[in-house]
N, C-alpha and C positions, 0 to 999 in steps of 0.2 A: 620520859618527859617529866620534869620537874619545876611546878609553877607555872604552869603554863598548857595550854587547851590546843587542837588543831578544830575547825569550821570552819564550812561554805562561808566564802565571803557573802554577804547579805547586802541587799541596797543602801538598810542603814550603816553600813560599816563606813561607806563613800566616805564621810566628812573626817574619822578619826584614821582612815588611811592614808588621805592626799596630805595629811596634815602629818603623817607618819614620813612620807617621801619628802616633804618639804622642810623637813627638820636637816640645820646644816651638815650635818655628819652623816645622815642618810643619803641628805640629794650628792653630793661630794662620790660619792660612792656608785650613783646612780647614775641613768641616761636619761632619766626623764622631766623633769621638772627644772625651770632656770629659779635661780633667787628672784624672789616677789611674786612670782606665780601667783594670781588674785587665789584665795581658797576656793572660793566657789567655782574658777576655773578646772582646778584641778578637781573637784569633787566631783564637779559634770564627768571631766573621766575617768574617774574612778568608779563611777555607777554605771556607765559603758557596759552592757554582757559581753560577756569573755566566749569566745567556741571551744570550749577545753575544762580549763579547772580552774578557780578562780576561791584560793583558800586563806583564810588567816590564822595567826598564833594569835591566841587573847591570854591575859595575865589569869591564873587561878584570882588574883585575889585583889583585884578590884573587874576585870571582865575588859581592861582597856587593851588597845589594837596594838600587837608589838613585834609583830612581821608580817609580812604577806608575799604571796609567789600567786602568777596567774603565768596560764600554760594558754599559748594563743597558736590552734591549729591554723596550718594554711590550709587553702581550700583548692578546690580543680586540681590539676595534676601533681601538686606537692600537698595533696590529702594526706600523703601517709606522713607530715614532718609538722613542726611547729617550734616555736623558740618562745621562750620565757623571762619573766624580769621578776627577781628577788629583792626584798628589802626587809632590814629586821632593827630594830630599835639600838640603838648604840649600849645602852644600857643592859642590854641582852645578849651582845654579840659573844661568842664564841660559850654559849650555855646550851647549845643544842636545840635552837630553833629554826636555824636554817638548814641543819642537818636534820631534823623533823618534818618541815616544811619541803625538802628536796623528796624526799621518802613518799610522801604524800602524792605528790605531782607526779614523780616515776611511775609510782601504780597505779595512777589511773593512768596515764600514758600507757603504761605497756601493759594493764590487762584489761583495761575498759576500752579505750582508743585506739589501741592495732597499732600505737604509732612505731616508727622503727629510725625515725631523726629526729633529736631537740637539737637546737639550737642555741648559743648564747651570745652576747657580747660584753665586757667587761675590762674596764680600764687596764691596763699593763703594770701600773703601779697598786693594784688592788689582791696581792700576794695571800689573805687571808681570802679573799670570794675564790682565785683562781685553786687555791688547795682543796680547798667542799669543794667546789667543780671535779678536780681530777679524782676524789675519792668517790666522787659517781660515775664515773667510766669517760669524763667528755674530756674529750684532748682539742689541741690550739690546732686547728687547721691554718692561719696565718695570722698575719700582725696590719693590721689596718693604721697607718701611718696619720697622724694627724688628726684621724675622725672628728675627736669634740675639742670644744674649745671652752674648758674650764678652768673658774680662777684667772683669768689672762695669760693663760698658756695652751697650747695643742698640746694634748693628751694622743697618745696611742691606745689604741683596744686592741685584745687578741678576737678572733673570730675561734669558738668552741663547738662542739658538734660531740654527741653521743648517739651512736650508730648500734643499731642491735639488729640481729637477726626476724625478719617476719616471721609472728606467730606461726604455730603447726595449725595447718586446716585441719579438721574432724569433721565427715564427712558424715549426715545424718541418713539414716535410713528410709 
């Protein structure tokens, strides 16, 4: 990593992250936020606890917020699964923050949390997010037809999923 830090995302992170996702070329890219989003809306959930991992990139060299990945387990019978939402500063893209960020997320997933599915969803015209997906193991289970409606158009998302083997039990004595 070069210029840039991985940490727990913190409560005060809330205002410089929602403000990170509502940046046009971010949200464009994203599922989460519409244009005008009040900030404070979005900061309310951004400060939301996460059940999983909830991490951000901050810049070496001023400390400002310039990705973040939160990993959001299901609960009751799809305990063992969860799916995730990445977002990284445009200004940053393809420097190895979402590729540090994915890294992060995977190992707590599979050695802290037992999990053995993540999940994703991700626009079908977002050819740089879907290559970092396939270079972590998660392949296109299908094509969700029309899902969002961005810019004044229906977009397509692929549905992603990376399946791993459950941990080896070790049996204490």
């Amino acid at each position: 990593m070069s210029g840039f830090a991985l940490r727990a995302h913190e409560k005060d992170d809330a205002p410089a992250t929602a403000a990170l996702l509502m940046r046009p070329a971010v949200r464009h890219g994203t599922m989460v936020f519409a244009p005008y989003t009040p900030l404070a809306t979005a900061t309310e959930h951004m400060a939301a606890p996460v059940n999983g991992a909830n991490i951000v990139a901050v810049s070496d060299a001023d400390g400002a917020v310039i990705g973040h990945i939160a990993l959001f387990r299901n609960t009751r019978f799809q305990s063992h699964s969860a799916w995730f939402g990445l977002a990284v500063h445009e200004d940053w893209w393809r420097r190895g923050v979402g590729a540090a960020l994915m890294t992060a997320m995977l190992d707590t997933a599979d050695n802290w949390l037992g999990l053995t599915r993540i999940t994703l969803n991700v626009f079908t015209d977002n050819a740089p997010a879907i290559a970092l997906y396939r270079k972590f193991g998660f392949e296109i289970e299908g094509t969700m037809r029309r899902q969002m409606f961005r810019d004044g158009t229906f977009v397509d998302s692929h549905a992603m999923a990376r399946l791993i083997d459950p941990p080896n039990y070790v049996a204490t004595p």
